[in-house]
Biotite code that builds the C-alpha atoms (Angstrom):
import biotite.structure as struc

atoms = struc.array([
    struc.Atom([4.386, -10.262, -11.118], chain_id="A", res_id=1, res_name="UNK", atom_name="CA", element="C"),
    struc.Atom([5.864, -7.643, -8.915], chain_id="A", res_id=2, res_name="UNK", atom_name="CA", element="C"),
    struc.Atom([3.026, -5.703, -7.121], chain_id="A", res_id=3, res_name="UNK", atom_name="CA", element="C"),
    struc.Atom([2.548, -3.274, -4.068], chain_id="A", res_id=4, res_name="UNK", atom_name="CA", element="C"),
    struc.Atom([-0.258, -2.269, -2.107], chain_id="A", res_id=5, res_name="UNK", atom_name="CA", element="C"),
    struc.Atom([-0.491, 0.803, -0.808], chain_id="A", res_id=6, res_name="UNK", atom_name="CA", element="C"),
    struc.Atom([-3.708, 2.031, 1.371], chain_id="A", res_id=7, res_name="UNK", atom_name="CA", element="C"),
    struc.Atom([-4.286, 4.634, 3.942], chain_id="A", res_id=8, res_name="UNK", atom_name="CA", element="C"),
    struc.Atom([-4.843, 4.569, 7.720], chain_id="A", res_id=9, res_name="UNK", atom_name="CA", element="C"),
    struc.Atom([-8.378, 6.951, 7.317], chain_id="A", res_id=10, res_name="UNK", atom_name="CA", element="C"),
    struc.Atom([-9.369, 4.419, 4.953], chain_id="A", res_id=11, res_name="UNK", atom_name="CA", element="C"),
    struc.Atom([-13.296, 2.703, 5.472], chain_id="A", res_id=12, res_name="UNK", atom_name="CA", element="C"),
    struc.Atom([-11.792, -0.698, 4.271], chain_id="A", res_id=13, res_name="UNK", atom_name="CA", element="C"),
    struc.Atom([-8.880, -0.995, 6.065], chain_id="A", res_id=14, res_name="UNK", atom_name="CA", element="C"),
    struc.Atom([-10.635, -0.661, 9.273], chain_id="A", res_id=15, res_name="UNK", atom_name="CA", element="C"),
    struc.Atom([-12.838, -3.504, 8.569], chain_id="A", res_id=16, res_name="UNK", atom_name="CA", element="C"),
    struc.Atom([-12.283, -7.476, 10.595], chain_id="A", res_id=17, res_name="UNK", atom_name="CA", element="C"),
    struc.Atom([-9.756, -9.070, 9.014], chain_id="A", res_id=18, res_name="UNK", atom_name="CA", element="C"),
    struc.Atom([-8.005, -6.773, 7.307], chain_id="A", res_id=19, res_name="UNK", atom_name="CA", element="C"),
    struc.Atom([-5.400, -6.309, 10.149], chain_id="A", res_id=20, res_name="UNK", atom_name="CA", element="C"),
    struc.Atom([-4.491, -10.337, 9.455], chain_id="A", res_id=21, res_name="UNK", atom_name="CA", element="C"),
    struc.Atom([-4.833, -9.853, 5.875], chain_id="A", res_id=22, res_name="UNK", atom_name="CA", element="C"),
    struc.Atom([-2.757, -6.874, 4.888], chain_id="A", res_id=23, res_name="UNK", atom_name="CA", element="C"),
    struc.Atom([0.525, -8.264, 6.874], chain_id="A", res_id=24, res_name="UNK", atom_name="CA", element="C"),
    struc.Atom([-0.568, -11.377, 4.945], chain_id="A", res_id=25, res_name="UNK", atom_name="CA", element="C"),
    struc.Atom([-0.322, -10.505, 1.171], chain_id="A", res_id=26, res_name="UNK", atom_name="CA", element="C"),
    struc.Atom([3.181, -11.164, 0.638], chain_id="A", res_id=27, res_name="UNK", atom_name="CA", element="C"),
    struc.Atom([2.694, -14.710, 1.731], chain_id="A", res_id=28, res_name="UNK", atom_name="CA", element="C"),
    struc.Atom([-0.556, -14.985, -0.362], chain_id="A", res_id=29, res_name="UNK", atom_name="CA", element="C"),
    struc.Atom([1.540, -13.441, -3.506], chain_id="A", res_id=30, res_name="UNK", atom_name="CA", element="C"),
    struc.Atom([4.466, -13.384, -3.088], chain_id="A", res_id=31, res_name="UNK", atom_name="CA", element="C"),
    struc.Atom([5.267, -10.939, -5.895], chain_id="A", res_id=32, res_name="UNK", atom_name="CA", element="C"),
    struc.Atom([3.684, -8.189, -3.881], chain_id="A", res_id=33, res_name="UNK", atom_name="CA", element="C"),
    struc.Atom([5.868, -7.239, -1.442], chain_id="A", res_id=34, res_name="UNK", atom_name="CA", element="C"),
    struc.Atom([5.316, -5.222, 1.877], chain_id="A", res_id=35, res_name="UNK", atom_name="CA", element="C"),
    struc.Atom([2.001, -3.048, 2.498], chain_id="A", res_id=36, res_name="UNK", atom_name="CA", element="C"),
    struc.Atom([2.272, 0.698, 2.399], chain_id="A", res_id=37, res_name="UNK", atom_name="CA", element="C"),
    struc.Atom([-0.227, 2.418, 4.780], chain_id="A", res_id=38, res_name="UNK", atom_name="CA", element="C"),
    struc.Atom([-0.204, 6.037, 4.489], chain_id="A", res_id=39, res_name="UNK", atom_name="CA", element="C"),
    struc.Atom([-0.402, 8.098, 7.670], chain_id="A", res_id=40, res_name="UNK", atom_name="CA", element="C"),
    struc.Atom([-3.340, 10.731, 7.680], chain_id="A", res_id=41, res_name="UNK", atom_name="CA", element="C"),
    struc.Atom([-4.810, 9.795, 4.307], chain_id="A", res_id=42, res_name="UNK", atom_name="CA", element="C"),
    struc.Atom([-8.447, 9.121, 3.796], chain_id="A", res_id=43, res_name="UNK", atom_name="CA", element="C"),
    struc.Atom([-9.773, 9.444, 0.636], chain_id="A", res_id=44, res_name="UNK", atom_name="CA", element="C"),
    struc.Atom([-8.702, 10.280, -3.232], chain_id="A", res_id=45, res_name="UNK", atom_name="CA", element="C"),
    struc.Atom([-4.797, 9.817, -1.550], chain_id="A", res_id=46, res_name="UNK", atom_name="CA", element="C"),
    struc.Atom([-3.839, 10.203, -5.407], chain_id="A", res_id=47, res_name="UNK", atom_name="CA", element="C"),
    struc.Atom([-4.933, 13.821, -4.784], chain_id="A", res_id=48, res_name="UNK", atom_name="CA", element="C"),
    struc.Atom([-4.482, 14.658, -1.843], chain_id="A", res_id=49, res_name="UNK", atom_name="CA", element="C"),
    struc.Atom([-1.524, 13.119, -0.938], chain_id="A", res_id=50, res_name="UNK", atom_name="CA", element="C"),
    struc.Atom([0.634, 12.844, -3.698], chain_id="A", res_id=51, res_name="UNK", atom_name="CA", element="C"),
    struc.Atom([3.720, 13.557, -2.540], chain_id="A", res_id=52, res_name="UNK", atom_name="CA", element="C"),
    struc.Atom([3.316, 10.041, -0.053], chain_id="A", res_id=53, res_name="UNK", atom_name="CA", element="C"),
    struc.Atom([1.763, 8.357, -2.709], chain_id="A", res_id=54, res_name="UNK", atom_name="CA", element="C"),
    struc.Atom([4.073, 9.565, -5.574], chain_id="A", res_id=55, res_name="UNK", atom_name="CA", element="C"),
    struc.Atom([7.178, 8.490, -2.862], chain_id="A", res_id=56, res_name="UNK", atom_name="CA", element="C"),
    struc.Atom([5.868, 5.326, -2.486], chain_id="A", res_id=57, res_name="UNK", atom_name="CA", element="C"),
    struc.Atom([5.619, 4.248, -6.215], chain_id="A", res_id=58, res_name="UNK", atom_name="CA", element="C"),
    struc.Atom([8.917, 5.626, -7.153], chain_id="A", res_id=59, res_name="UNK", atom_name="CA", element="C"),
    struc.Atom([10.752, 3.460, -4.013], chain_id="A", res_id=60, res_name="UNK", atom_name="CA", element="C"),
    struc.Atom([8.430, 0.682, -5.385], chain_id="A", res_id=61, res_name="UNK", atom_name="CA", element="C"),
    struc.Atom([9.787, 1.276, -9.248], chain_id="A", res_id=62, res_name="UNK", atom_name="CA", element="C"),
    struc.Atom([13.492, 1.656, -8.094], chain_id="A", res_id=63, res_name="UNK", atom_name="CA", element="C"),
    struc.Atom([13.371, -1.665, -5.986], chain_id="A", res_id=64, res_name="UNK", atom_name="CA", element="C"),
    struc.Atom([12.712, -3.416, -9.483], chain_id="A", res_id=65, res_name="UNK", atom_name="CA", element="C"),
    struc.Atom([15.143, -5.571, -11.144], chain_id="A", res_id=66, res_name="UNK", atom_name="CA", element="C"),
    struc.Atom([15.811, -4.658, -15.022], chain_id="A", res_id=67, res_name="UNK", atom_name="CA", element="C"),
])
């Protein structure tokens, strides 16, 4: 199943151990996935507050799709 995670450089979680290994990672652990989005200068609610990146993001995501 095709997926994509998207996160923000401000955010608490992707600060903590690990997650630097992890994040490049994903694609191998599911492969479906594809590359990580991290969104420059977002913290919180990026729905919201940045939804221009965010909105970007998910429509490059939905376009990549195959029919």
């Amino acid at each position: 199943m095709p997926g994509r995670y998207v996160t923000r450089d401000r955010d608490l979680v992707y600060g903590f151990p690990g997650m630097d290994q992890l994040i490049p990672a994903l694609p191998t652990l599911h492969p479906g996935i594809g590359p990580a989005h991290i969104l420059p200068g977002c913290g919180h609610c990026i729905a919201e507050g940045h939804s221009d990146q965010v909105n970007a993001t998910l429509l490059e995501f939905l376009g990549s799709l195959k029919s």
